[in-house]
C-alpha positions in Angstrom: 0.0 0.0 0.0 1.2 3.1 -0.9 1.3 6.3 1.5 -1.2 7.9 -1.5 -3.6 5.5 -1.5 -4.6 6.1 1.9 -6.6 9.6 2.9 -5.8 12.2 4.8 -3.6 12.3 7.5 -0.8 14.2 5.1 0.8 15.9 8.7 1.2 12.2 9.6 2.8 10.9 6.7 5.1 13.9 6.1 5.8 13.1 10.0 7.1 9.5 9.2 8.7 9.7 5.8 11.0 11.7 7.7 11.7 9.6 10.7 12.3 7.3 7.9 14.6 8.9 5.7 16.8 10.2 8.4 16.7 6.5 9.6 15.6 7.9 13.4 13.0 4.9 13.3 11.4 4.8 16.7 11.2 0.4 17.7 7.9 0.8 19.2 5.2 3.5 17.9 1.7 3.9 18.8 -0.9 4.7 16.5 -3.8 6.8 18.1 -6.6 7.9 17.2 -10.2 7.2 16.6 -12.2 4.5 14.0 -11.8 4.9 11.0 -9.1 7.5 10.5 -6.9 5.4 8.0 -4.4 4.5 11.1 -4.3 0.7 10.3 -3.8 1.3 6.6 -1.4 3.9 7.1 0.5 1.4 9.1 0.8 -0.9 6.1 2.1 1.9 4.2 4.8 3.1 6.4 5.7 -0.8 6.9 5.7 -0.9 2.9 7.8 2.3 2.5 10.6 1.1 5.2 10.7 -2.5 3.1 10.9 -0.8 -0.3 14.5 -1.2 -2.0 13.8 1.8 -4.6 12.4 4.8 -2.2 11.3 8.0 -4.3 10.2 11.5 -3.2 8.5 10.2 0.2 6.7 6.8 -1.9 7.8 3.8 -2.1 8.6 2.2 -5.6 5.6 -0.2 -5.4 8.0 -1.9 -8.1 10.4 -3.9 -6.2 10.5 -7.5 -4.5 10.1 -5.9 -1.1 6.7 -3.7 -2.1 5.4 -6.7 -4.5 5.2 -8.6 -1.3 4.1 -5.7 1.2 1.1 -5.1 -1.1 -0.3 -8.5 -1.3 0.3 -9.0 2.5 3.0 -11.8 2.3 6.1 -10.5 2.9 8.4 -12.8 5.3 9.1 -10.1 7.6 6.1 -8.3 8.0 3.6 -9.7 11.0 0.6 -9.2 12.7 -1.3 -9.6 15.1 -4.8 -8.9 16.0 -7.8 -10.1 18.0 -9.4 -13.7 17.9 -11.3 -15.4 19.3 -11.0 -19.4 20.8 -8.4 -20.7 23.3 -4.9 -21.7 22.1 -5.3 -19.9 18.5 -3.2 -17.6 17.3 -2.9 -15.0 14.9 -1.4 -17.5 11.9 -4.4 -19.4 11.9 -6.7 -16.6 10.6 -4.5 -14.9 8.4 -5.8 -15.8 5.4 -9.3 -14.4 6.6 -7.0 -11.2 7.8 -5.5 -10.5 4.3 -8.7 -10.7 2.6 -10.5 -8.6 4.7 -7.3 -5.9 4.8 -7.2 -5.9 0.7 -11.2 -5.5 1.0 -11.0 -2.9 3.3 -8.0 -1.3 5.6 -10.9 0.8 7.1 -12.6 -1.7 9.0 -13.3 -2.2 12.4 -13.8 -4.9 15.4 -17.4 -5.5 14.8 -16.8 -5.9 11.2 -13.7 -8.3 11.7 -15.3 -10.7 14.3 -18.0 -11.2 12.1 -16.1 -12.0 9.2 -14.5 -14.6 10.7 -17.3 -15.8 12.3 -17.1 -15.0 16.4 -20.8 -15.0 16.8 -21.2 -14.6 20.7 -17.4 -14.5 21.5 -15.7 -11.6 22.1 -12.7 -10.8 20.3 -9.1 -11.3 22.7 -5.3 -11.3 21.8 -4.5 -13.9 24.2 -1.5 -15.8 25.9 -0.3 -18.2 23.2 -0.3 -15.2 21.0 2.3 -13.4 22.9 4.3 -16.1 23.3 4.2 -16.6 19.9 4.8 -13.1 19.2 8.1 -13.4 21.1 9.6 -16.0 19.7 8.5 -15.1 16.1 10.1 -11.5 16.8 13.7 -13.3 18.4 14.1 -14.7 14.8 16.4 -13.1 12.1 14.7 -11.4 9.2 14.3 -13.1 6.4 14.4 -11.1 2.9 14.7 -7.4 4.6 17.2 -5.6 7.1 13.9 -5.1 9.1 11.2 -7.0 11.1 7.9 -5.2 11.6 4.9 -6.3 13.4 2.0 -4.5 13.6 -0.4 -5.1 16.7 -3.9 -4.3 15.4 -5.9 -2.9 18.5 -3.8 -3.4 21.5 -6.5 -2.7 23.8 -7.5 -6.5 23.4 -3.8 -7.8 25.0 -5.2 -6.9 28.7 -3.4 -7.9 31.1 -0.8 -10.4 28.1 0.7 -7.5 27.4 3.0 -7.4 30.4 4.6 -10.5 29.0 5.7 -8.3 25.6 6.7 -5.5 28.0 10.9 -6.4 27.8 10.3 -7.4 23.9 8.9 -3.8 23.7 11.7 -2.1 25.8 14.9 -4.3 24.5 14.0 -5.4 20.9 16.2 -7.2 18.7 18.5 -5.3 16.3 16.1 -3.5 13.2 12.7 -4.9 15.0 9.8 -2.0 14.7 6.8 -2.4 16.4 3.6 -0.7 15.3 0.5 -0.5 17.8 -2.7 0.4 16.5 -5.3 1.3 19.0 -8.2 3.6 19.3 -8.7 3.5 23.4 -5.8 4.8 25.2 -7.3 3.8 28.4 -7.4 0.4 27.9 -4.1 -0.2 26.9 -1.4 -0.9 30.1 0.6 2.2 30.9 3.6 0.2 31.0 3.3 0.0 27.3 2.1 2.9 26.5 5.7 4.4 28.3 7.7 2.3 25.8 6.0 3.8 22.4 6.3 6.8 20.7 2.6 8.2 20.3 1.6 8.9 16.7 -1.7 10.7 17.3 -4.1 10.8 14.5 -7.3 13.3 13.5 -10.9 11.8 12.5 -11.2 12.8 8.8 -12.5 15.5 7.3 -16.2 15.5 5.8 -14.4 16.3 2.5 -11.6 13.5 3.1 -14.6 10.8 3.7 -16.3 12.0 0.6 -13.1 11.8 -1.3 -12.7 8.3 -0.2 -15.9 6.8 -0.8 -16.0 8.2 -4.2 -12.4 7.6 -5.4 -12.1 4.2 -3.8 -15.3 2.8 -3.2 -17.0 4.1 -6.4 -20.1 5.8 -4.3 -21.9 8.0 -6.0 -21.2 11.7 -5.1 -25.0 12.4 -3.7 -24.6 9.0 -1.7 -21.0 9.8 -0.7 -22.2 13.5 1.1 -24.8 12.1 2.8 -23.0 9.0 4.6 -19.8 11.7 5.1 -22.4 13.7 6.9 -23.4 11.0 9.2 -20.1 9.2 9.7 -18.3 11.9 11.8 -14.8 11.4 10.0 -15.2 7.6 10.2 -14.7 6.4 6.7 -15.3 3.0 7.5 -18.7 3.9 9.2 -19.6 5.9 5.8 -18.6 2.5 3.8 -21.2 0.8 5.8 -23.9 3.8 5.5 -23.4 4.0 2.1 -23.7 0.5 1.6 -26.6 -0.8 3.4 -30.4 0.5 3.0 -30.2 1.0 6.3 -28.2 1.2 10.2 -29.3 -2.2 11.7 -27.8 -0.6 15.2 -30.0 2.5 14.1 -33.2 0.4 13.4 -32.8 -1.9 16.1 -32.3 1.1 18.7 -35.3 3.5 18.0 -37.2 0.5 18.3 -35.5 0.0 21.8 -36.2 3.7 22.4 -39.9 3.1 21.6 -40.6 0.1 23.5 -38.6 1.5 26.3 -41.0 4.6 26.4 -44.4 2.6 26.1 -43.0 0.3 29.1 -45.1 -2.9 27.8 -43.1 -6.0 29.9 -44.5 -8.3 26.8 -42.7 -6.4 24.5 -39.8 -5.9 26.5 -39.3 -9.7 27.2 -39.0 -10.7 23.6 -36.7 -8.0 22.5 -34.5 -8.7 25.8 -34.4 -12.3 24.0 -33.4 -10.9 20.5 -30.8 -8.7 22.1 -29.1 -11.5 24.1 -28.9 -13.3 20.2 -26.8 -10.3 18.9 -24.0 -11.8 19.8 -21.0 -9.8 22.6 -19.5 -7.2 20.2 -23.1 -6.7 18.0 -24.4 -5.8 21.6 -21.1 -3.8 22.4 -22.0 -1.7 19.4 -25.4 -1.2 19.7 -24.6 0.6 23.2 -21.8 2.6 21.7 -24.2 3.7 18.6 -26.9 4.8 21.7 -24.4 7.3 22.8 -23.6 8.9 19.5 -27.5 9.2 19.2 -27.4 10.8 23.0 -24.6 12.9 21.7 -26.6 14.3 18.6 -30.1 14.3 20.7 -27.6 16.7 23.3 -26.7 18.9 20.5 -30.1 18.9 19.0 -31.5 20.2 22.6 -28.8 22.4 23.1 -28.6 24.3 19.5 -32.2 23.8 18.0 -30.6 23.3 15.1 -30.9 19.6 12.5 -27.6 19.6 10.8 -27.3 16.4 13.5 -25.1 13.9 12.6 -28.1 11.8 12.2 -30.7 10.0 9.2 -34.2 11.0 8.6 -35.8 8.3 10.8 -33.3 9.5 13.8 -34.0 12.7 13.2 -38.1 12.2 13.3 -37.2 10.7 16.7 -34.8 13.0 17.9 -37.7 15.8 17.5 -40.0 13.9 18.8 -38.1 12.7 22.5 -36.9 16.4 22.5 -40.3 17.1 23.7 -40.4 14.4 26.4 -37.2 13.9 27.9 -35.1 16.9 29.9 -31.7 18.0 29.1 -31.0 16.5 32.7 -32.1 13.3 31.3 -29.4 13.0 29.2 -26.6 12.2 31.8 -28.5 8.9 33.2 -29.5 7.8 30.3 -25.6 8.1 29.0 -24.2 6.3 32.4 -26.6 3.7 31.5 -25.1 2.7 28.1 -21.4 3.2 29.6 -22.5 0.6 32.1 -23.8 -1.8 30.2 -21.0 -2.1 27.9 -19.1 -2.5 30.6 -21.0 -5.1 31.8 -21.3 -7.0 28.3 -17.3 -6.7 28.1 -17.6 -8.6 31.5 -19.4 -11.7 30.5 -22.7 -10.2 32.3 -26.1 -12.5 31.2 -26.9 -10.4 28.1 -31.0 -11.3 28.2 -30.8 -10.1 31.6 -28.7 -6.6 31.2 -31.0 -5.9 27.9 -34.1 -6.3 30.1 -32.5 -4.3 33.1 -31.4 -1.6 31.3 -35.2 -1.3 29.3 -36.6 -1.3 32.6 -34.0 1.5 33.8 -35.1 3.4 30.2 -38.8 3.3 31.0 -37.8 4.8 34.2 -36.1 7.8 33.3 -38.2 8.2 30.6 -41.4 8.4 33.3 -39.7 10.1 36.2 
């Protein structure tokens, strides 16, 4: 992947090329910023632009052996690693689910990639056996290149793993460059976070999502400026606006919201047992989709105004729970959806926290 073929983020990529051309290569680098934003494909790029034998003007050559390789994913001496999901599995063993769904889309996110490789309930971890592996996969020469890279695809998911690649980290081999990903600084161990150097990275422009949809997704303009509007510099989110006739998050949560309002126990029963068959991360999402509504639905009350990251349908019910729920409404209702994606990320009995937390809805919504 070329550093042009990914969008936006030119501060970045001046940033690096420069690191790289005065060979001042930091080992371990941390990639930060939210969904989205091009960090994981930017990633490639840089990997691809170390590799490359034939550098030119800040771009790799794309031409040589090194790039060839890069491009399709299968260079010796680039790894990864990401989240999986099963005990004793390691990164290997999904990798050719890994490269097609990087060639398909460099954009995507955790939800997207559990899917594709089929998680259903499980929730996505980067566990023991993969640091092990990751260690002794890393203590190994390089095979084709004067550099090793790996690039950890959303740290967050190590836990509490990562202090076994904490000396790795500190004392790697000779030309070993490691290149974190993440999106949740929080999350990731502050030991770790010590030992990289933090590349932080923007959300994209409205413009820069529209650029991307059109010139590499072949979305029509009209299309392209209406999921830009909505995606809040999230290109992969605009992807999957763009794409689909509709949010399923979005349709399954004003239903929530209506339900929830109406307080009917036989309603709430049923969709408490459709909720639990989401599956962990589905459910993960559909909480963090109920804040970005809260967050519009706060703007909305604040400014009066519609130019709300939201569709029509959202819209239509962010007019009409204006009228019925107080600003000071807002805050509970928010703590709400933190908790419970807490709670989901904890194993907690998902038919019981989706019928909790309606019951906790129908209660704020009354009081």
């Amino acid at each position: 992947m070329h550093f042009n073929q990914v969008i936006g983020q030119q501060r970045v990529k001046e940033s690096l090329t420069r690191l790289v051309d005065a060979q001042r290569i930091p080992h371990a680098m941390l990639f930060l910023g939210p969904g989205g934003c091009g960090k994981l494909a930017l990633a490639v790029a840089l990997a691809q632009y170390i590799l490359c034998e034939n550098k030119q003007q800040g771009e790799s050559c794309g031409t040589c052996s090194n790039c060839s390789k890069v491009s399709k994913l299968v260079h010796p001496d680039l790894h990864f690693t990401y989240p999986i999901v099963g005990t004793k599995m390691t990164s290997p063993q999904f990798l050719t689910q890994w490269r097609t769904a990087i060639s398909t889309n460099a954009y995507l996110d955790i939800n997207h990639w559990l899917q594709f490789i089929g998680a259903e309930n499980k929730q996505g971890n980067i566990n023991k056996d993969e640091c092990l592996r990751i260690i002794k996969q890393m203590s190994l020469k390089s095979f084709e290149s004067d550099y090793k890279i790996l690039i950890i695809w959303l740290p967050e998911y190590l836990q509490k793993e990562g202090n076994r690649l904490l000396k790795l980290i500190e004392e790697p081999p000779e030309n070993t460059i490691f290149i974190l990903v993440a999106e949740e600084q929080e999350r990731i161990l502050n030991t770790i976070l010590s030992r990289c150097q933090i590349v932080k990275f923007n959300a994209l422009s409205d413009e820069e999502v529209v650029t991307g949809l059109i010139e590499k997704m072949g979305i029509a303009q009209e299309q392209a400026e209406a999921a830009a509007h909505l995606a809040n510099g999230n290109l992969n989110e605009a992807l999957t606006l763009s794409s689909n006739a509709e949010n399923d998050n979005a349709v399954l949560f004003l239903e929530w919201l209506r339900k929830c309002y109406k307080g009917n126990g036989v309603e709430l029963v049923p969709w408490a047992e459709k909720f639990a068959a989401l599956g962990r991360e589905r459910q993960k999402h559909f909480f963090q989709y109920g804040l970005h509504f809260m967050r519009e639905f706060m703007l909305f009350k604040l400014t009066g105004s519609e130019q709300v990251r939201l569709r029509k349908p959202e819209l239509d019910t962010v007019r009409n729970l204006s009228k019925v729920v107080a600003f000071e409404k807002i805050e509970p209702i928010t703590q709400l959806f933190n908790d419970s994606f807490y709670f989901i990320e904890r194993n907690a009995n998902a038919k019981i926290l989706g019928l909790d937390a309606s019951i906790q809805m129908n209660q704020i919504f009354k009081n």
